[in-house]
N, C-alpha and C positions, 0 to 999 in steps of 0.2 A: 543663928538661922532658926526661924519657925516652921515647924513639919509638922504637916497635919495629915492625914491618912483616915479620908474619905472612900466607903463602901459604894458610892455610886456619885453618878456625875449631879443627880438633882440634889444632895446635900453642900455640892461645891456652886453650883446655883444659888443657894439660899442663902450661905456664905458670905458669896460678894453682895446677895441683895440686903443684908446686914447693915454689913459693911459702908456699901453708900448709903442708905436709911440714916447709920449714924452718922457720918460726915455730910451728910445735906444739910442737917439740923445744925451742925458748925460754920458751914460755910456760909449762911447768913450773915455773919457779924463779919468775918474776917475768910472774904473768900479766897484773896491774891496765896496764904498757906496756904492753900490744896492744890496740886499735880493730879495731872490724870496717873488712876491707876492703869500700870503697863503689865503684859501679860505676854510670859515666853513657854513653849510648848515643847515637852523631846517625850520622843518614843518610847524611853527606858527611863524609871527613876536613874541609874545609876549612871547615867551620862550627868558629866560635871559640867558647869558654865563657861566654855569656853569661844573664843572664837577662832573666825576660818584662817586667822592667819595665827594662833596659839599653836592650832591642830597642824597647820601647814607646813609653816616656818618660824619656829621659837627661837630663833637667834634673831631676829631684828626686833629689839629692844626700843627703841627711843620711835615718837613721832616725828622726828626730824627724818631719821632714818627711812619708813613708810612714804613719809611725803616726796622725799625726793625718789622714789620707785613710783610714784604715783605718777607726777610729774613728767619721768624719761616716757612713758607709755601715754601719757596725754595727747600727744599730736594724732597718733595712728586710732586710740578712742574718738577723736573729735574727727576722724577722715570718715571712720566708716560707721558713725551714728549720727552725723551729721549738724553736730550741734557745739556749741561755742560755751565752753565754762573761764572762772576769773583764773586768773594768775596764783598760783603757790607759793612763788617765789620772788623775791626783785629784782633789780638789776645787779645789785651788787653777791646775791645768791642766799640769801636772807629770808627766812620765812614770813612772809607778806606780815605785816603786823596787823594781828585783829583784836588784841587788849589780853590780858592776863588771863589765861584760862581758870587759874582756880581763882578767879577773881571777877568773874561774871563774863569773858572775854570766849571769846572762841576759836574756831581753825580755818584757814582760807579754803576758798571751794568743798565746801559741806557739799552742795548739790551732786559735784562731781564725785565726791566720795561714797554720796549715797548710792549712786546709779552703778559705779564700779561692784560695791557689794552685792545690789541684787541683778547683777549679771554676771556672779561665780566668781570675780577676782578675788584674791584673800584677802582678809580686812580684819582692821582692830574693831569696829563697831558691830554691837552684839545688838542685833534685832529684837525688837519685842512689837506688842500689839497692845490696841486701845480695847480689844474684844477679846472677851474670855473663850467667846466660843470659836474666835479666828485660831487662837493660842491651841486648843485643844481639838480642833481640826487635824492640825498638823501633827499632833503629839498621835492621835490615834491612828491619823492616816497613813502611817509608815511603821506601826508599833505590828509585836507578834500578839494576835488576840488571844493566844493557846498559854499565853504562860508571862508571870510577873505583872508592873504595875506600870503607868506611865507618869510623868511629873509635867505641872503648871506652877510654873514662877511666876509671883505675884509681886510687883516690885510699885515704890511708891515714894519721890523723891521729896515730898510734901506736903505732911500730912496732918496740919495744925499747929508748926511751931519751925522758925526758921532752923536750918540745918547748917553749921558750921563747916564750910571743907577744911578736908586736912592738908596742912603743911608739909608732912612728913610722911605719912601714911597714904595709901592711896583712897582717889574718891570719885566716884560716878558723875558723869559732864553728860547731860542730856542733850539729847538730839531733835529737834521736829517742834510739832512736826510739820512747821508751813517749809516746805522745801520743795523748788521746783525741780524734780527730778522725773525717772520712770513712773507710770501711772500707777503700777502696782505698789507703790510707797503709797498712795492714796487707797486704791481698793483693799489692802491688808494694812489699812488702818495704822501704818507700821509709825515705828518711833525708834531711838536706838542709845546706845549706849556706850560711852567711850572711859574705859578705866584704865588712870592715870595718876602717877607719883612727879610732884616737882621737883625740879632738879636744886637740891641746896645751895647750889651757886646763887645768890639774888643778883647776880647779872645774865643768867644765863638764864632765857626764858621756855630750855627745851625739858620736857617733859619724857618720862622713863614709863614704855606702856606696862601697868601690871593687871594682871589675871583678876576674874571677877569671880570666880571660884574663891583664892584669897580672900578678897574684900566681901563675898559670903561669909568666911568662913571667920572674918575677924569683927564681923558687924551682924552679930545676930537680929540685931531686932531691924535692919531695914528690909530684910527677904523674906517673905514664908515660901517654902518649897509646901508643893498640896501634890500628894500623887492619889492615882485614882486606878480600877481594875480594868486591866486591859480587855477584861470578859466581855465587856459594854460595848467592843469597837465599832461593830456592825450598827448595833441600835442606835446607838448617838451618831455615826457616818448618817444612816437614812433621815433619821431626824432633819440633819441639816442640810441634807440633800432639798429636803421638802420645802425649804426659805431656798435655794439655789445657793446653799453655801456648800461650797464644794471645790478640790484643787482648779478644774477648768473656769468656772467663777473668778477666783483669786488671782489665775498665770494667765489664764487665755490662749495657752498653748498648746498644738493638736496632740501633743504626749498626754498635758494634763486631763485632754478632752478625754484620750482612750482609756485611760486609768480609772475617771469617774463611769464610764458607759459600761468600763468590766465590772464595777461595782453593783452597778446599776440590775445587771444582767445575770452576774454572778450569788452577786449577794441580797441585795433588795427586792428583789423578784420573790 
């Protein structure tokens, strides 16, 4: 894992504008290696990578396991949102075949899965964003400004040179971002991330969910953790206030609306 420990938010600015500067100049010749860089946002360096169904519920281990919880809850999702997603399962109770996951292959109704997550159900997929400053919206918008630091995960699935998954160890299965899901997948730029161990059976094509904390913490050089001072909350909030980027922006929900108006009132005035 790379830590970098940034004095203000304009040197984490200048950073990523590096950053792409240098990979423009590569992506010339050999553009299909480069992934968009993704960008996750938390309040506290000291929160780990975890997701809402790690923190929820850590005894459902396997994706088979998820799916079929997803699945019993499907009909009553699709009664009172009004909307029709594919099958998970077959007839015979099979997980729909969508091709080998650590093998370019992926998992039935992504859509459906997307939309579950960003409306509070617990989930294996770890959200991030295409915008650094959507990322650190959020990290500041919920951080305490009186004390410590906040952290921006900058994650990057490819980035000039094909990436081998592992067999045995676990490896990050990207998500997005064309998926027709809630709109807010679209307006927070979102993207996501499913970390995942195969199962050494080679008949058996279910997969064991592991922690992305781990797979930080075993693969240094695909993460840089950047934390930054939470002193800045306010000034960077009005900043992005001033482009209308802001939680009511992002949710569109009249909580998010009150949140940003006390900001607004409270703080930015």
């Amino acid at each position: 894992m790379k830590n970098l420990d940034f004095q203000n938010f304009s040197e984490f600015e200048a950073w990523i504008d590096e950053i792409k500067l240098e990979q423009s100049i590569r992506k010339k010749n050999q553009p299909w290696l480069f992934s968009d860089l993704l960008f996750r946002g938390h309040a506290s360096e000291k929160w780990p990578l975890l997701t809402t169904l790690e923190r929820e519920h850590p005894d459902v281990n396997t994706i088979d396991e998820y799916l079929r919880i997803a699945a019993r809850i499907k009909l009553q999702v699709e009664l009172h949102s009004g909307r029709k997603w594919g099958e998970i399962f077959d007839d015979q109770g099979q997980i729909v075949d969508v091709g080998d996951i650590s093998f370019g292959g992926t998992i039935p109704a992504l859509d459906y899965l997307v939309y579950l997550r960003h409306h509070g159900f617990p989930s294996p997929l770890l959200d991030w964003t295409r915008s650094p400053y959507i990322a650190a919206l959020f990290a500041y918008s919920s951080c305490n400004s009186e004390e410590g630091r906040i952290a921006i995960f900058v994650y990057q699935q490819y980035s000039g040179k094909v990436k081998a998954r592992y067999s045995e160890g676990g490896f990050l299965h990207n998500i997005g971002p064309y998926i027709d899901t809630h709109k807010r997948h679209s307006i927070q730029q979102a993207q996501y991330s499913l970390c995942l161990i195969k199962s050494k059976n080679l008949l058996n094509n279910d997969y064991t969910l592991y922690s992305h904390e781990d797979y930080r913490t075993n693969n240094p050089g695909d993460l840089y953790k950047i934390t930054l001072p939470t002193s800045e909350k306010y000034k960077i909030l009005a900043k992005f206030d001033q482009f209308n980027l802001n939680l009511h922006s992002l949710y569109g929900s009249e909580e998010a609306l009150m949140s940003t108006l006390a900001l607004r009132e409270f703080h930015f005035r």
